[in-house]
N, C-alpha and C positions, 0 to 999 in steps of 0.2 A: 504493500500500500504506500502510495506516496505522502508525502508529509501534508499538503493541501486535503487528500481525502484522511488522513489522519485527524487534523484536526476539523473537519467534520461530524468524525464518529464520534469523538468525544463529546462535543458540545448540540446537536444537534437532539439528542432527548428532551436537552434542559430548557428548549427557548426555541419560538417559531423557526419555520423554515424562511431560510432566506431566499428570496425567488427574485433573478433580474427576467423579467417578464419584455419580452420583444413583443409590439403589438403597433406595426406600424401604423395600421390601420385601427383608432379609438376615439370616436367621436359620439358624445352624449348627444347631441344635437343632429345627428344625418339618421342612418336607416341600413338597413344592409348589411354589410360586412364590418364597417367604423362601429355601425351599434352593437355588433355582438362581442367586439373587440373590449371597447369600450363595458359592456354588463359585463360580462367575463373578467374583463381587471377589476373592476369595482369590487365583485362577490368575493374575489380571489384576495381582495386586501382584509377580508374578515375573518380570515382562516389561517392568512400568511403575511410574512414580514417583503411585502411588495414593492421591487423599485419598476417604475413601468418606464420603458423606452418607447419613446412615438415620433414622428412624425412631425415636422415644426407646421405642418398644417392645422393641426389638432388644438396647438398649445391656448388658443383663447378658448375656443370651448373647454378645454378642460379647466382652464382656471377660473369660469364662470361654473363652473362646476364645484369650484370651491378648494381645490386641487392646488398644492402648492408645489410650484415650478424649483427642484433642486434637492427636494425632499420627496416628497411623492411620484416625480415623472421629468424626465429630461428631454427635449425637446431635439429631436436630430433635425438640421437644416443640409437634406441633401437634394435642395432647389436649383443647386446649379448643373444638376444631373436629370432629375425628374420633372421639372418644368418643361423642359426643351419637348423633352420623350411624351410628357403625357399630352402635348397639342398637335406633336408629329401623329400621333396613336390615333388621338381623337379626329384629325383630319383624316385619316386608310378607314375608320371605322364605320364611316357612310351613315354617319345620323344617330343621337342623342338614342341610348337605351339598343343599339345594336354594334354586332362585330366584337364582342366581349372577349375571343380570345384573341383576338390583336390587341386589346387592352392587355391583357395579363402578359401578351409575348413584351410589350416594352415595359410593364411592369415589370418585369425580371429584368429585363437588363437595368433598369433604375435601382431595383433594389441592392444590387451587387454592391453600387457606393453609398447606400444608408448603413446594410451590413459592415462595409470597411467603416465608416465614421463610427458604429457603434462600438465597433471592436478598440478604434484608435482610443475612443472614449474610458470603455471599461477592462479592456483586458489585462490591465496593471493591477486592479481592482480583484478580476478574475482570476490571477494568477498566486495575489495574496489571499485569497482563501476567504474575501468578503460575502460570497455569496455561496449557497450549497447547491444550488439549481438553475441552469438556463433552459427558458420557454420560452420556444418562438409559439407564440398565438396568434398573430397574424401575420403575410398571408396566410388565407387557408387553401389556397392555391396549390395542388400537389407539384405545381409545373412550372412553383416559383421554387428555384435552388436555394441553401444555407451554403453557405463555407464556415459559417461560426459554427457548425457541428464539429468540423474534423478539428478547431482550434481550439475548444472544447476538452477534447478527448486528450489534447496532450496536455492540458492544464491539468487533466484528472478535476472538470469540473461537468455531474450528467447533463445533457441537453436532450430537453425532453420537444418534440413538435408534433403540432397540431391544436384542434382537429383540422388534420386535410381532407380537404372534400372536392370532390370537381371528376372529372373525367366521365361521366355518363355518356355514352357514347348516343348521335343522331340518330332515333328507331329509322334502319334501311326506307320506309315507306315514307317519310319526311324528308328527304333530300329538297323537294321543292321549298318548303319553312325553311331547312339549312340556310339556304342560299336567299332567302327574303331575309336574313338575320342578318348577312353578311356575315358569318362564320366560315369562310374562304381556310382559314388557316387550322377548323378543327381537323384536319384532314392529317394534319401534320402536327396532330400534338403530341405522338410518340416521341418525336425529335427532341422535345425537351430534356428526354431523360438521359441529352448528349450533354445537355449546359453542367458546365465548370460547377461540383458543388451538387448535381441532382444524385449520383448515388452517393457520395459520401454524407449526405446529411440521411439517407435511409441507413446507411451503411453505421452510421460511431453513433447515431440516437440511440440513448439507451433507451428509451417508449417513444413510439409511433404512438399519437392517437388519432384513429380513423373515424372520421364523422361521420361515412355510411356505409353502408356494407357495401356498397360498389369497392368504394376504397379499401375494403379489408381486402377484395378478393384481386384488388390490384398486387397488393404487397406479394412477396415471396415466401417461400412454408417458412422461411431463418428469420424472414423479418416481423413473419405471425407472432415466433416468438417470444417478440417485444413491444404489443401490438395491444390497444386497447380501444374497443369500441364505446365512443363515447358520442354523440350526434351530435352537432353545431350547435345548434338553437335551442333556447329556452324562454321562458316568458318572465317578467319583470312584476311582481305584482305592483309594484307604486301604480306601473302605467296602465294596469288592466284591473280594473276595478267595478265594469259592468258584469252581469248576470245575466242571462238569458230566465227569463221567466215566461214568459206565452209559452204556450202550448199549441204544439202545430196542428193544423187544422186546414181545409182546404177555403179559397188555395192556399199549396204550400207557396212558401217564399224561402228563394236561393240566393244566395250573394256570390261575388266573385272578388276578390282584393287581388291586383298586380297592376303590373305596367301589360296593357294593351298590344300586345307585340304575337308575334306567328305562333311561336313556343309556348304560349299560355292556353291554346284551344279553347279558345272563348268560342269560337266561330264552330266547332263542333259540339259547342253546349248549345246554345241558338237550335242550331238546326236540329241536334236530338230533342229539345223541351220544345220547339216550334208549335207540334198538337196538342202538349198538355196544356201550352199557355195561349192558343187557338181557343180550345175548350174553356179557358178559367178556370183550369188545376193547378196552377203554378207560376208564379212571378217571378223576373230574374232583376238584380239589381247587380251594375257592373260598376263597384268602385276602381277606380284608376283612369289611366288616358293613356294616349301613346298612339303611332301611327295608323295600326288598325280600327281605330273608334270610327272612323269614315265609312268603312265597309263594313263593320260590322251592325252599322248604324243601316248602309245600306242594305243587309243582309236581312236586319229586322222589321224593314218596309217591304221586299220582297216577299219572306215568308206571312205575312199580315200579321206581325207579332209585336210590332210597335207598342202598342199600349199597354203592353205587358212586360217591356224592358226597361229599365231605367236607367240611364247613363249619368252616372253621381259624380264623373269626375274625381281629379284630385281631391282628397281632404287630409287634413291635417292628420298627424298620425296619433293622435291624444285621440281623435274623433273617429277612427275606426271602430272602434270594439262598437260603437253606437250604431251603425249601422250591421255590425255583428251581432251585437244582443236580441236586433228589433227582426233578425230573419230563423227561418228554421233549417235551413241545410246552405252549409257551407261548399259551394261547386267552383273545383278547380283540379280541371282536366291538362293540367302543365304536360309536357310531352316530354321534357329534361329540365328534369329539376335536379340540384342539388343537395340542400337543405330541408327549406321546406317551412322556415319560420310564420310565413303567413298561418300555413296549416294547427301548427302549436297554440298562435294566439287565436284563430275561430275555436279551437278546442278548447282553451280557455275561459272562455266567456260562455261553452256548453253549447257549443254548437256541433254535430257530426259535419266528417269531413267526406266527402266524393274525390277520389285522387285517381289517378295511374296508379298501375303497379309497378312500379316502374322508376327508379329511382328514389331519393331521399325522402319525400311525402310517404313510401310505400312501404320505411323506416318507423314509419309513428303512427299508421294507423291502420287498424286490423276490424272483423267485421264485428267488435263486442262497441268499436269506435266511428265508423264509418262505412263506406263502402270504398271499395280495391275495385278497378274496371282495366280488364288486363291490356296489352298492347297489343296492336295489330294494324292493320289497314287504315287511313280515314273510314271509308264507308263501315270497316269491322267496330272502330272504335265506336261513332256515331250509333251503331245498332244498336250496341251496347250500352250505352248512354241513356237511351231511348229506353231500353228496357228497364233498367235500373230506376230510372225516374218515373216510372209507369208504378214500378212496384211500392216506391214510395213514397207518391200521392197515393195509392192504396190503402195504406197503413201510415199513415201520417205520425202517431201513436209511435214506428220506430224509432221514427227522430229524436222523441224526447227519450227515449230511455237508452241510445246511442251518446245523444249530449250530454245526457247526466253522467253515464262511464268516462265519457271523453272526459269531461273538466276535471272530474275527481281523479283521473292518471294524473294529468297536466299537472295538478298541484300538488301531487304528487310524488313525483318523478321526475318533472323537467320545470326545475325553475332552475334560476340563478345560482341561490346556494345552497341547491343539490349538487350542481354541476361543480363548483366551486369545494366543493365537501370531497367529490368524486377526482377531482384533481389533486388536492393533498393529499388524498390517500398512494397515486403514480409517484406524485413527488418522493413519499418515503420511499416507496417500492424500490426505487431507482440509487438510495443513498448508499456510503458504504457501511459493510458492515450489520446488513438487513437484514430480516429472518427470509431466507429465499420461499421457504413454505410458508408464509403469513399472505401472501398476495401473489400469485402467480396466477389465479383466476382467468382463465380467456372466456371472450363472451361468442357465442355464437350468434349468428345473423340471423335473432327472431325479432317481433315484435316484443312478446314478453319479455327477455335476454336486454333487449333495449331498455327497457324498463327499469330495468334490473340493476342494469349500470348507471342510470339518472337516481336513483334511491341513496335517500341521505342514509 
């Protein structure tokens, strides 16, 4: 044992775990991937002795957050790298909310010199033995490289990452959505795992943690080894504090939360619920906007379904759960999802969810939670759709006893500091001198199992 993990073992029973937490991405005030960075450090400073490294984009929201700059979180200025990259990106990306792996391809190269400035910063730091634990938390990109893995490993200090999430591959039958996305370059996002840094950060991580099971079954049987299924997303209760109370009844009433774009199948919810909400069984309300609200608007005049769709636009992200509360079935037919966070807060607030089976959504919810509508064709999906929604304006009565399982998992299982609870437990796993038999637990790729690993 080296003298750096020596004097970890020693002192590391008596007094929190030291975590320098990488989270480029942590903004209390965005959405997405900054807000999970962002809940994830927060939860994780109530369990552990947290210094968070971010991003100098971050730094006023975080200090409006109350957040003190030097003690709580250091602020990287690697603008003269990522400025240039992120409007070159933004220009190849062909339009606001598309081309998202050309996003991530220059966000890798940007990050290489946040990572060198972080290292210039703390590796003097790291080398004296100030810290027991490095966690990159953000990106969750599996396709953005580390090099502070392998400098890491010769400090003898663990570097734990994740959750990575991402690589869902185009279902074959969407190639046309591919290319309305402008995801031109998922074709080519094996390549990544040539960039400087993508195996050695799988390679000296002492825990992988995989945030869907897509991601687990990416990894190799050696890096299962070190591999913990833990999912992305959780819910916040400050910010979720409505309740579903109505009782579903016909019609039923569907919501949808996203950005308006190919990948979200809105335009196959439409057309599956077109007869129920023909007939007055069933109302859709599409929170969000994005380039498809044009056609899909036009879509809703075509099939005479107008007056039974509502287009709610943007709202404020405080004023979701309100139009969540006020509906009985949560519909969102994503096509490659990730995560799946939207899904977490509908369940939340006790709403069942409608997903694919099919990536990250098909990670959190099961038929005691929602309904699973397998992958196939457009036209296979749409059937499917069709039927599924038939069955439950039928029994309307499922919904609620759907949403009540849903919400009581959720707060259950997947909040903040659950997940926060569920990561100091990896932390010790990883220290020296551990009981190798107190935590070696692997999780397998079920719903309940998911569960299992969100439990405080």
């Amino acid at each position: 044992m080296s003298e750096s993990s020596a004097r970890v073992a020693e002192t590391t029973a008596a007094r929190p775990v030291r975590v320098l937490l990488i989270a480029e991405a942590a903004n209390p005030e965005w959405v997405s991937v900054p807000l999970v960075g962002w809940s994830c450090a927060a939860a994780l400073r109530e369990v552990a002795d947290v210094h968070v490294v971010t991003h100098v984009r971050n730094r006023d929201a975080l200090c409006r957050a109350g957040w003190i700059e030097g003690t709580d979180f250091t602020a990287i200025d690697s603008e003269a790298v990522a400025g240039p990259l992120y409007r070159l990106a933004s220009l190849l990306r062909g339009g606001r909310g598309k081309g998202w792996s050309t996003m991530t391809a220059f966000a890798a190269i940007a990050y290489y010199y946040f990572e060198h400035l972080v290292w210039r910063r703390f590796g003097r730091d790291l080398r004296a033995g100030r810290y027991d634990v490095v966690h990159r938390l953000t990106p969750l990109s599996p396709a953005v490289p580390s090099l502070i893995a392998r400098r890491c490993r010769r400090v003898s200090v663990p570097f734990v990452v994740g959750p990575l999430n991402g690589g869902v591959p185009w279902p074959a039958a969407f190639r046309r959505e591919q290319h309305r996305e402008r995801e031109w370059l998922s074709a080519f996002r094996n390549l990544s795992r040539l960039l400087p840094g993508a195996r050695s950060m799988r390679r000296e991580a002492s825990a992988i943690i995989a945030g869907s099971t897509t991601m687990l079954d990416d990894l190799t049987a050696e890096q299962r080894t070190r591999a913990y299924f833990v999912p992305e997303n959780a819910v916040d209760a400050a910010r979720f504090t409505e309740i579903r109370t109505r009782r579903a009844s016909s019609p039923v009433h569907a919501v949808f939360v996203g950005r308006l774009v190919p990948l979200k199948g809105v335009d196959m919810l439409l057309e599956a619920a077109a007869p129920l909400v023909r007939a007055g069984r069933l109302t859709v309300d599409l929170v969000g906007d994005g380039p498809e609200r044009g056609p899909l608007a036009l879509l809703a005049d075509r099939e005479n379904i107008a007056g039974g769709v509502t287009f709610s636009g943007w709202v404020d992200h405080a004023d979701v759960q309100r139009h969540l509360a006020s509906a009985d079935l949560f519909a969102f037919p994503s096509i490659k999802e990730f995560g799946g966070g939207a899904v977490l807060e509908a369940m939340a607030v006790g709403l069942p969810a409608l997903v694919m089976n099919y990536g990250g959504p098909a990670d959190l919810v099961d038929d005691e939670t929602g309904y699973r509508i397998d992958m196939g064709t457009r036209s296979e999906i749409v059937g499917r759709l069709r039927e599924t929604l038939g069955a439950i304006v039928d029994d309307p009565a499922g919904l609620d006893r759907r949403g009540q399982v849903a919400r009581e998992r959720v707060w259950r299982d997947f909040t903040w500091p659950a997940k926060a609870r569920r990561l100091l437990e990896i932390y010790r796993s990883v220290l020296p001198e551990r009981d190798e038999t107190s935590h070696r637990a692997r999780f397998a790729p079920s719903v309940d199992e998911c569960a299992m690993v969100e439990a405080a």
